[in-house]
Each structure stands twice: as C-alpha cells, then as structure tokens.
N, C-alpha and C positions, 0 to 999 in steps of 0.2 A: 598267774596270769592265765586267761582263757583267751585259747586261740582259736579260730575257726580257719581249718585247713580246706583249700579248695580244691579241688582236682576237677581233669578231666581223662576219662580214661586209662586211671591210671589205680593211686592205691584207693581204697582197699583192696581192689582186685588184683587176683593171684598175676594176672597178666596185664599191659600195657607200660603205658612208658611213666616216667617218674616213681616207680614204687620202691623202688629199693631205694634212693634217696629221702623219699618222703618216710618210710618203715625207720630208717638211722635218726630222719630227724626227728622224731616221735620220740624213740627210743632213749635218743643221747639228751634230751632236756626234760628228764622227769621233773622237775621241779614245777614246771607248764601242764595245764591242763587242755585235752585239743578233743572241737569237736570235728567231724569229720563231713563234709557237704561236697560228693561226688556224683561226678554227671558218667555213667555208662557207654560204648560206645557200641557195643553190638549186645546180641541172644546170646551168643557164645561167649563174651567174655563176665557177663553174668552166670552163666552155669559153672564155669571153673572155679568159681566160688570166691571167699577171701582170703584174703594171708591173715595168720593170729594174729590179733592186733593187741598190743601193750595195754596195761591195766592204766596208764595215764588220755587213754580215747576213754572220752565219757557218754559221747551219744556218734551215731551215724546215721546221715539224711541222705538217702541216695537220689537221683532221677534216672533215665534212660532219655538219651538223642538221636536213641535208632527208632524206635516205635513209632507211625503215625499218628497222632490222636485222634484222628479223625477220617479215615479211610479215603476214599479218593481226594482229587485236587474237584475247588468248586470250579466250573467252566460253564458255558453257554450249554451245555447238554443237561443240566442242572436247575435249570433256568428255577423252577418254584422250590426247591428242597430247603431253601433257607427260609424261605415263609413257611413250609409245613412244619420246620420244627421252630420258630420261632410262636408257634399256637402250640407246641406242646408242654410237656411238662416240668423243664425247668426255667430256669431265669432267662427274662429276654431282656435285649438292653435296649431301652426308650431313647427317643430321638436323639434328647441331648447327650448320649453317651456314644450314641450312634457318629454323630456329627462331630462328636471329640475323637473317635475311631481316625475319623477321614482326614482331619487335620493334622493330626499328628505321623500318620501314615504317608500322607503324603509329602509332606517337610521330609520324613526320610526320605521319601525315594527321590525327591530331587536331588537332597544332597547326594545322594549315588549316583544319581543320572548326568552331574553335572558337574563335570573336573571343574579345578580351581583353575585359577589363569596363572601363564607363566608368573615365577617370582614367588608365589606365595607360599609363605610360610606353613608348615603344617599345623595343624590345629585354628590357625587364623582364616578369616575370609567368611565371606557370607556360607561357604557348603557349611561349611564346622560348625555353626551357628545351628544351620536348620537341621543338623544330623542329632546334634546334643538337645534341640527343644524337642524334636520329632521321638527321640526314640526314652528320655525320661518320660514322655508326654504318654507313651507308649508303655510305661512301666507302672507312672501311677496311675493308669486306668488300667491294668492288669489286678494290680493290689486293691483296687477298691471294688472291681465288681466281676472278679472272676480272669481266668486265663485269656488267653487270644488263636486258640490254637485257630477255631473255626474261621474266625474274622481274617487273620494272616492269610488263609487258603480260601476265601471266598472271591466270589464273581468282582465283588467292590474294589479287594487288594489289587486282584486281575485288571481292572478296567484302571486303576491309579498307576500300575506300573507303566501298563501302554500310554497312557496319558503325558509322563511325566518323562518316557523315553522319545518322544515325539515331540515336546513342548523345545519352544527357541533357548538356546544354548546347551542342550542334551551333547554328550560325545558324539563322536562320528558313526564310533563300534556301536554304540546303542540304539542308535537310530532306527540300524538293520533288524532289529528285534523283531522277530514274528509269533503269531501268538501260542506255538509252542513253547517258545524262549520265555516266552511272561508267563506261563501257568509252570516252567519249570523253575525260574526266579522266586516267584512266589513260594513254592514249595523248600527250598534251600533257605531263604529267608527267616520261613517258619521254623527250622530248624534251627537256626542260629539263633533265632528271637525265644528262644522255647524256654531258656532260664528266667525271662520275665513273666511269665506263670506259673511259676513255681511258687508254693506256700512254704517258704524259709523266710519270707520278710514281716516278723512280728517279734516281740519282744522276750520270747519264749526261746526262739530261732538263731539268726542273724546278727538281730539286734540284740542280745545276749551276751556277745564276743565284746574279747578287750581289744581283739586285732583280727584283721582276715588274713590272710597268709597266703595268694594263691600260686601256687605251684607251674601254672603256665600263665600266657595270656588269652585272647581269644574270647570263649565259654565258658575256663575254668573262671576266668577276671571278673566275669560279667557280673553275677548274683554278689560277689565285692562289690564293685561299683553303687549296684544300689545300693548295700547299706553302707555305703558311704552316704549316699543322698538320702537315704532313709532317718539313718540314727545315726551320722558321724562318725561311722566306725574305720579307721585309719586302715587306707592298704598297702600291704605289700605285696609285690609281684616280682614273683622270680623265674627267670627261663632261661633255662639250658639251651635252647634254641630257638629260633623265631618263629611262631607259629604263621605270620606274616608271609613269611619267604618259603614255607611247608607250603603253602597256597596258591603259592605261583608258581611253584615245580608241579605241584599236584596238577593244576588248569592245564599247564604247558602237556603235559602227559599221557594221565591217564584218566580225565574227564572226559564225559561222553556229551559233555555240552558244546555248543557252538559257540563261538566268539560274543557275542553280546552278550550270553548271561554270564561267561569267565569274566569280562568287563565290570559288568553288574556287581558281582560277587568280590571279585580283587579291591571294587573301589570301597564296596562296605566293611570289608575286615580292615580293611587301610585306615578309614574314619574310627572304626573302632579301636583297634590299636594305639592310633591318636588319642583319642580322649581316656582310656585306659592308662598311658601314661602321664596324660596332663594330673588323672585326680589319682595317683597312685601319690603315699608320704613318701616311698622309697621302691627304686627298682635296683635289683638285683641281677642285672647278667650272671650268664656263667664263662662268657671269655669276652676277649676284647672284641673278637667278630661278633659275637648277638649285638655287641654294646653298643658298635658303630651300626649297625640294622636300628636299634630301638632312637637313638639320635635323628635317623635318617625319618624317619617316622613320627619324631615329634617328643621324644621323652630329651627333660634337663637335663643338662651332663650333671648338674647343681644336686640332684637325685639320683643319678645312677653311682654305685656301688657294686666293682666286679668280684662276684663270690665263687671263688671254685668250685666243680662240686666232689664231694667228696668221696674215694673210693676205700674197698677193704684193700691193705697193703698186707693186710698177714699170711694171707695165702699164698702171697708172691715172695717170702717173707726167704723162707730156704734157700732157693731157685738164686734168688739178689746175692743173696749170700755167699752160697758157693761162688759164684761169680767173681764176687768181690775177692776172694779169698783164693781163688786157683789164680787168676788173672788173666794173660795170656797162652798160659797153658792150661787150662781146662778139658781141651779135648784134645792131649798129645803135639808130636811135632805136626807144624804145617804142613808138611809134604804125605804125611800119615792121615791126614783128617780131610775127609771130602765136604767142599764147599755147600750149606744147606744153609737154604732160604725158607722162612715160615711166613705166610699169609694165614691171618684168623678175621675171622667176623662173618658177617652175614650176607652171601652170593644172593647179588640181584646189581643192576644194570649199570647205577651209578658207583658201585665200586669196579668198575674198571678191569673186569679180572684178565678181558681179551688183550690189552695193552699190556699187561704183566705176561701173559702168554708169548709176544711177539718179543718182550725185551729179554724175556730168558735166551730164547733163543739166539740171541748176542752174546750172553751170559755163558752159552756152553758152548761158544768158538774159542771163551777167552778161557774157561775153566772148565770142560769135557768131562769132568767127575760131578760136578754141582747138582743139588737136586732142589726140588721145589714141593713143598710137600706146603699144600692150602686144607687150612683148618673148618670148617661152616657146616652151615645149612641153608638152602634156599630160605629166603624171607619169603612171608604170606602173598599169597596169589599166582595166578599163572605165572603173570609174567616173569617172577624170581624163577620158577619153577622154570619155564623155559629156556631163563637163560643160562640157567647150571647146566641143560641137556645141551647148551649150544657150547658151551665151555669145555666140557669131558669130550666132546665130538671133535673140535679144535685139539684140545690135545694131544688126542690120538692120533690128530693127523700128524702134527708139527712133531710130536715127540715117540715113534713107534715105539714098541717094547725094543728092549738092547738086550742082549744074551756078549757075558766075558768070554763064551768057549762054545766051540760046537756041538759038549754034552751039559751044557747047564741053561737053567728055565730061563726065558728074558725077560726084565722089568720095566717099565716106564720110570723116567726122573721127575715126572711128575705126579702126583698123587691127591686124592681128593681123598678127605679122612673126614672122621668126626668123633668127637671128643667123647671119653668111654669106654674106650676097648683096651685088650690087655696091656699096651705098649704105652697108650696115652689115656692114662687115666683122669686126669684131671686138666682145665686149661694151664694152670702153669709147667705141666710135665710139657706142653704145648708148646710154650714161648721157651724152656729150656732145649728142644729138638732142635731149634736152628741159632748158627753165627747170627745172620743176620735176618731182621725181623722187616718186612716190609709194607708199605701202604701205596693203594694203587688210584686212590678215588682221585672222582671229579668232584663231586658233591661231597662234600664233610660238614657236620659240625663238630663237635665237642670229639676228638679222636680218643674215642675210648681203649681200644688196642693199644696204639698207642703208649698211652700211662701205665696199662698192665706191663708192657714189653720194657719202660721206663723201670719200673718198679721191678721185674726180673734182670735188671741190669744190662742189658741186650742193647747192642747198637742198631740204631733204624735206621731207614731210607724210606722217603714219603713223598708225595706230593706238595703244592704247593695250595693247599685248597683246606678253606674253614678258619678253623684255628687250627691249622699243625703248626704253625711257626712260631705261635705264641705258648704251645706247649712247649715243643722240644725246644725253643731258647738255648740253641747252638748246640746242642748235646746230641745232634743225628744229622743226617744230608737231607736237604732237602732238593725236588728236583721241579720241573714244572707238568703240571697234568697232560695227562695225552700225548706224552713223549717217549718211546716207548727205546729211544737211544738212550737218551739221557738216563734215565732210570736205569739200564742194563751198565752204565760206565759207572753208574755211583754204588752200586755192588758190587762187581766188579772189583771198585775200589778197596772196599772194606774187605771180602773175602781176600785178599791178598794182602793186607795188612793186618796181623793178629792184633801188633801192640795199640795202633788207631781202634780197634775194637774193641781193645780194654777198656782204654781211656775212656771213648764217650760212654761205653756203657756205665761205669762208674758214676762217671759227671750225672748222666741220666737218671740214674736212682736215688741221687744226693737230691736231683733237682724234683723226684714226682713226690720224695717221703718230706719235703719242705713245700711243696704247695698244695699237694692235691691226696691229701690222707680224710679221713671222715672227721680227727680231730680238728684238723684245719676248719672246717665247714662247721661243726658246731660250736665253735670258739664264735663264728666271726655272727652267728644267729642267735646267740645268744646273746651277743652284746646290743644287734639292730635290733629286738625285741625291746630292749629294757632301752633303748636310743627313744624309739618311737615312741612307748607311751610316757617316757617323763616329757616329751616334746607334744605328744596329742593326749592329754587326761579324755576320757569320754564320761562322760555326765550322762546317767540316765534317770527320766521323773520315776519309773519303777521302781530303782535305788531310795527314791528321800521318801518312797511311803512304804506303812504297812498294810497288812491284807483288807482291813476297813476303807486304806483310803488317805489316813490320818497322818501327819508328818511324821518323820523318825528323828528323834533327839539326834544332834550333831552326826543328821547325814550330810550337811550341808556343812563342804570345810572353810575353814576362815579366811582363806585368800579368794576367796568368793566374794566378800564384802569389800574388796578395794578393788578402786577401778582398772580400768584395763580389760586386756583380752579375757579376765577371768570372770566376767562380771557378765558377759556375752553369751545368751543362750544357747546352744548345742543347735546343730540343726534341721533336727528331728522335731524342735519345741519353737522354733521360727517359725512366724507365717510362710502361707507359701507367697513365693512370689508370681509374680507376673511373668511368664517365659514367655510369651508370644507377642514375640517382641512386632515390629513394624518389615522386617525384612521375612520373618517367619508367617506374617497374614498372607504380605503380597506376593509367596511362592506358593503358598496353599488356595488362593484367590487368583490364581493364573494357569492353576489345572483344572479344566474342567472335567467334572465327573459329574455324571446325570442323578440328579435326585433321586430317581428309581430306584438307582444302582447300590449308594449309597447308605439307602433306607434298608434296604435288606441285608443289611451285615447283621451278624449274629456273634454275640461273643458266648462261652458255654462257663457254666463253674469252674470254678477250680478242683482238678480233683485230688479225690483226698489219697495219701501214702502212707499204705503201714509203718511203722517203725520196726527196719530190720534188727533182728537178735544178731550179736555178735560176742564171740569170747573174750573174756577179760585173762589176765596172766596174775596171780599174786604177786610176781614181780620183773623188774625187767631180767630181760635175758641178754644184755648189750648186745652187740651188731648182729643181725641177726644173718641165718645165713644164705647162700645166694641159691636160690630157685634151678632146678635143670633147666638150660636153656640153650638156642644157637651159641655157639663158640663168640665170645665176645661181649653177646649180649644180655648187658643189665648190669650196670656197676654207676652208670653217670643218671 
C-alpha cells in the first residue's frame, strides 16, 4: 500500500512535534510504502536538517509556511502595483477567473464573519455551507491557473474582508475591525490558505496515494482534503492534541493581534476543523480529551477511533524493573532515606512550576529532610526563558541554602538540573532519583512524563488537567490545578507511605506497558490501513491505461460490472457539480465590492520545488533512537 504522510512541522525534520511518532510509524510497517508531504515551520527548523529516514520513504515534497511569497501586504499605498505586474511577464488571470477569485473569496469570509445561531449544529447551517463552497471554490482555481499567494494579500481580499465584517449579521468582535486588523487577517489567511498552492495535486503526486495519513489537523489535513476532492483519496487523521484548542491558548496569550482578527482567525480554524472531520474515512485521537475536543467540533463519534500514541519502554525498561523487584525497600529503611520529589519536562508558564514551589513549602513542615530536584529546560522564547529566571529567583527566596553544622557548605532542597551530567546521565536515571514523581500543570495534553514515570514504576501526583486521568487510570493521586495545598498533602501522603508507593507504582507499569508501548500503536495502524482500503478501493483512469493512452487488459476488476456502489465512478472522473448553490450567490451578491477593486486581483504561477535528496537505509533499523532534547521531550 502507498501512503502519503502528512505533516506539519514536524518529521522529516530533525526537530518539531510528531517525529518521533511519525519515524516508529514509518519504521514499524515496512510492508507500506510512504511518501512523504511536509509543510516547514520556520528557517531554522529547516537548517537542522533531517532525521535518516527508512528505505521504505520513497519520495519527499516539502513546502515552507514561514516564507512570504510575496513581500509586503497589498494595501491602499499600493494602489497600481497589481496593474504594473499584471502587464508584465507572467500569467495574468482574465476577468472570469478574476470574478471566480471574488466569489469564492468572499463565501469564505462571510462564513468567518458570521457565527452560526444559537443551537446549531457544527458543520450544519448556512456558514458551513458557504465556508466549504468558498474555500474548494478557492482550491480548484488554485489547481487550475496557478497559486493564490498574491490575490490572498491583495487590495481586493482587503476590501472583501472589511466588506463582509461590516455587512448585517457580522459578530459583534468583528465589527470593531480596523483596517489594520484587515490587512493583518488577510495576511494570516494567506498563510493558512498557502497549502492550496501547492503543486502536490496531480496524479504523479497526491493523487498517486492509496491513503493520506495526516499526522495533525489544521495545515497538515488540508492538502488531504483536496485529494479527497481531487481523486477520492481516503483520509486519515490523527492528533495527539487539538490543534483547535493550540489556537485559542495561543490568541489568548501570546498574539500580538487585537480581538477582531483572534475572532477572525479562531472562527476559520473552527470551520476548518469542522469539515476536516466531516470528510476524514477515519479519525484517530490520541486520548479521550482530544476525542471529546474533536466531537465538540463536529467529528462522528461513528468515526473516531482512540489510538494511543506510542512510546520507547525499553529505556525505562531497568529502572521498572528494579523497582518491581526491590519493592518497598529499594532505597533502605524509611527513616534512612530522605523524601525526593522529581519534576521533568519543559519550564515555561503553563506547567505551573510556582504552584509546586508554594506546595513544597508545605511539604518540608510535614517532612524537613524532602528535597525537590526539577529535571528541564526552558521551552523556546522569551517568555519560557523568563519564567525559569522567575522560578530560580523564587526558590532562592522560599528555600535558602541550609548548612547541617556550622563547618559545612550549605545546599538548597531545591535544585534546577539538566539531563547529562555525571550523576544523571540519562532521563531514566532521572525518574529513578525520586519516590515520588510529580505533575504541576494547568494546561496538559497527552502527559508524556507521565507514562515515562509509569513505565519506571514510580508513583505520581498530578493535576487534574488534559488527559492525566485517563492515563494514570487509578494507578497515581490525582489533585486539582492551582492548588498548591492539596498537591503538598497528596505527597506528603505517599512519602510517608513506602508500601502505597509500591503498589501504585507497579499497578502503573502493568498499566503504561499494556496501553501505551510502540507495539500497541502499530498493531492498532496497521489494522485501520488495511480497514480503510478494503472499505474505500480507489480507482484511478491512469491505472486502466498505458503509456499510449490504450486500455490495459483486466485493469478493470469484475465487481465493476455489477451494480451498486462499484459501478460508480470515483470522484475525480465525476462531473463537476454545481457548488454555488442559491444561499452561496446571495452571500456573495450582498457584499459589495467595487468593480475597480476586484478587477485588479492578480493571481501568480505556481511555483516550481525542487525535489529534495534524502537518505535511504538498506534496511530498517527498528525504533529508532530518541534525539538530545529538553528533559521530557519527544516520546508522544
């Protein structure tokens, strides 16, 4: 079977998120042939290059989503540049492509502009309607006469935004739009729309694949989708986390936008999501919290399928072990062994690390020998970066150095480490350092920690946020976020019970090497591959000829000739139909946009991409192995 793997930001490249999942799944179904259509996310995660990719990748199509294509935004200061280059020397697009531009363009932006009414269903309603004719309508005039980067960022897109945030029944937030907010909408847009430009959709490409396979939702989904709409090609989509709900921590945060275009923006990934699930054959969460996100959002439960994702247990593999095997006395009598707490993963704002600061401090009234020793590294950007400087500041206050004698050095109980040096060589020497292992977040998904500290046999204490409860499944405490008593009494607890330490940590190991192993995960992918295409056959006309033209002797199989669904041509070899429907005219026929404005969109070629080199392996190398990285991170 040929798969085409989607990604976004992720593998092939040495860094981002999904690769080390995607790298196992490559690996562990040699039997599959996978090509590889990744979207970039910065200059820097392109320079760090690739990871070796398995002799069963047979081609890789990359794009970039950081690049402009087209250097500034078009605005009123602009005013003739899209007539001077629409006289020069490439392709310009005539009226009627011009006038397919605006209609279709603008169907979207209503449907972004204009929430549904209480009650309505997702995916249902006139928005859903005019979002799914606006933005295919948007793809196959991308495929037929070149990209959209120009037209997206032009004066026209500009003048449809403001049009359509202004016109009666617009939200209230978008109202407020000013014409900064529309030239930086516009620009965001284009970013997001930037996959339907892309030269993947030909039969060489896309249409090529027995299945898409995309790894997130969002961008990575998108160039699936069409060739679903293209050539029928069946997708699947799988997500370890909601890229939906990424989007609206992100707005809430650390966007430099004003409220109208987070409005803007929140309603369009929402619509997309929506239809992303509606024409996915099969979605795959990775826990029950993405699941109840993707439900809420408009995907079948009739469709969803929870897939764990699957980590390396062999490294954790000793550590479990001895555990299992010393039990309650692993590290001497209880009155002999001072109480140690490990935190691992990556310092920045929503792991909570001030709240674990404040509950220690509870912790060493009730146990004055306890120490706390946090495993990381700031995550990218200032802000991690600051808040690790605000966290060591805080400690030092709350927890001075302590000297046992008035001739010896004094230490702090709390300690900021990183994975490496002679004492902790590795993350599992890490989750072996302490009794008890703990999680402080407010924001979680998929608690990767966690399942490591699981898989080292280690009893937890966690929050009550993401999926921690559907992980640990009784086998650790759980306590509620931002509570920074509660957390210090349910250590507390466990430090002073050895044999309760045993126990769950056992239970825990039984429970992460039976759900959440790399076996698990390509057992349950292997079987939804070979689900989906005896459930979706794809028929392509480049199959029943040869290179003349001519038919090919029994390409054409015998349940073809009786009636029924088999009998039905693919929908790549369908007319097309009529999408512009009566509610899709009279939303495009109730914005006005001045003929002037309109006339001067410019759409440019598509342009052309090398085909990158990449290494092939004579053979596999099963799982492969985990990248230096922050403490924590890159197992899910």
């Amino acid at each position: 079977m040929r798969i085409g793997l989607l990604t976004d930001g992720g593998y092939p490249y040495a860094t981002g998120e999904s690769r080390l999942w995607c790298d196992r799944l490559v690996r562990g179904l040699p039997q599959h042939e996978f090509d590889l259509f990744a979207l970039s996310r910065s200059a820097r995660q392109e320079a760090q290059g690739w990871v070796r990719l398995p002799y069963q990748v047979s081609r890789v199509r990359t794009a970039p989503l950081w690049t402009p294509e087209d250097g500034t935004l078009r605005g009123s200061g602009e005013r003739g540049l899209v007539a001077r280059l629409v006289t020069g020397g490439e392709q310009a697009y005539g009226r009627r492509d011009r006038k397919r531009f605006t209609e279709h363009f603008t169907a979207l932006a209503t449907a972004v502009s204009t929430p549904d009414r209480a009650g309505t269903e997702a995916g249902e309603g006139p928005g859903a309607e005019l979002f799914t004719a606006g933005l295919y309508g948007l793809a196959e005039l991308a495929r037929e006469r070149g990209g959209l980067h120009l037209a997206l960022r032009s004066e026209t897109a500009v003048r449809i935004l403001e049009a359509t945030t202004r016109a009666h029944g617009a939200g209230r937030t978008v109202r407020s739009a000013t014409v900064p907010d529309h030239l930086a909408c516009a620009a965001e847009l284009e970013r997001a729309l930037r996959p339907l430009s892309l030269d993947w959709y030909d039969q060489e490409s896309l249409g090529a694949v027995d299945l898409c396979h995309a790894a997130s939702g969002g961008a990575a989904a998108l160039p699936g989708l069409l060739a679903k709409r293209f050539f029928g090609v069946p997708l699947l989509v799988t997500e370890h986390g909601v890229p939906l709900r990424a989007h609206y921590l992100a707005a809430a945060s650390g966007t430099p936008y004003g409220a109208p275009v987070r409005a803007l923006l929140a309603a369009f990934h929402g619509r997309l999501a929506t239809e992303i699930y509606r024409q996915a054959a099969l979605v795959t969460p990775g826990n029950t919290h993405v699941r109840r996100w993707q439900q809420r959002c408009g995907a079948d439960p009739a469709k969803q399928r929870t897939v764990y994702p699957g980590m390396a247990a062999e490294r954790f593999g000793p550590v479990g072990e001895d555990a299992e095997r010393l039990g309650p006395a692993a590290g001497g009598a209880e009155e002999d062994r001072p109480g140690t707490l490990v935190w691992v993963g990556r310092i920045e704002p929503a792991k909570d690390l001030i709240a674990l600061l404040h509950a220690f401090t509870e912790i060493r009234r009730a146990r004055p020998d306890a120490r706390l020793r946090i495993f990381g590294a700031p995550a990218e950007g200032d802000e991690a970066t600051t808040y690790l400087a605000h966290c060591t500041a805080l400690a030092a206050q709350l927890f001075p150095d302590e000297a046992a004698g008035a001739h010896t050095e004094g230490s702090s109980p709390v300690t900021f480490e990183e994975i490496g040096g002679p004492e902790i060589p590795d993350l599992a020497e890490a989750y072996a350092a302490g009794e008890v292992i703990v999680l402080s977040s407010t924001v979680e998904g998929f608690p990767v920690s966690l399942v490591e500290a699981m898989f080292c046999g280690r009893a937890t204490v966690s929050t009550d946020v993401g999926a921690v409860v559907e992980v640990i499944g009784g086998t650790g405490l759980v306590v509620p976020p931002r509570n920074p008593k509660a957390l210090a009494e349910a250590c507390v607890a466990l430090l002073r019970d050895p044999e309760r330490r045993s126990r769950l940590g056992a239970a825990a190991r039984s429970r992460a090497l039976e759900l959440f192993t790399v076996e698990q995960n390509l057992a349950a992918f292997r079987g939804i591959y070979l689900e989906l295409m005896s459930h979706t056959p794809v028929r392509r006309e480049a199959d029943t000829l040869d290179a003349h033209g001519d038919p090919l002797p029994f390409a054409t199989p015998p349940e073809a000739r009786l009636p029924g669904r088999w009998t039905r041509p693919g929908a790549h070899l369908r007319p097309p139909e009529d999408r512009e429907r009566p509610a899709v005219r009279a939303a495009v026929a109730a914005v006005p946009v001045g003929p002037a404005r309109s006339a001067g969109a410019r759409l440019p070629d598509r342009p052309g991409e090398p085909e990158p080199e990449h290494t092939r392996e004579p053979e596999p190398e099963g799982v492969c192995a985990v990248a230096a990285g922050p403490a924590g991170d890159g197992d899910a």
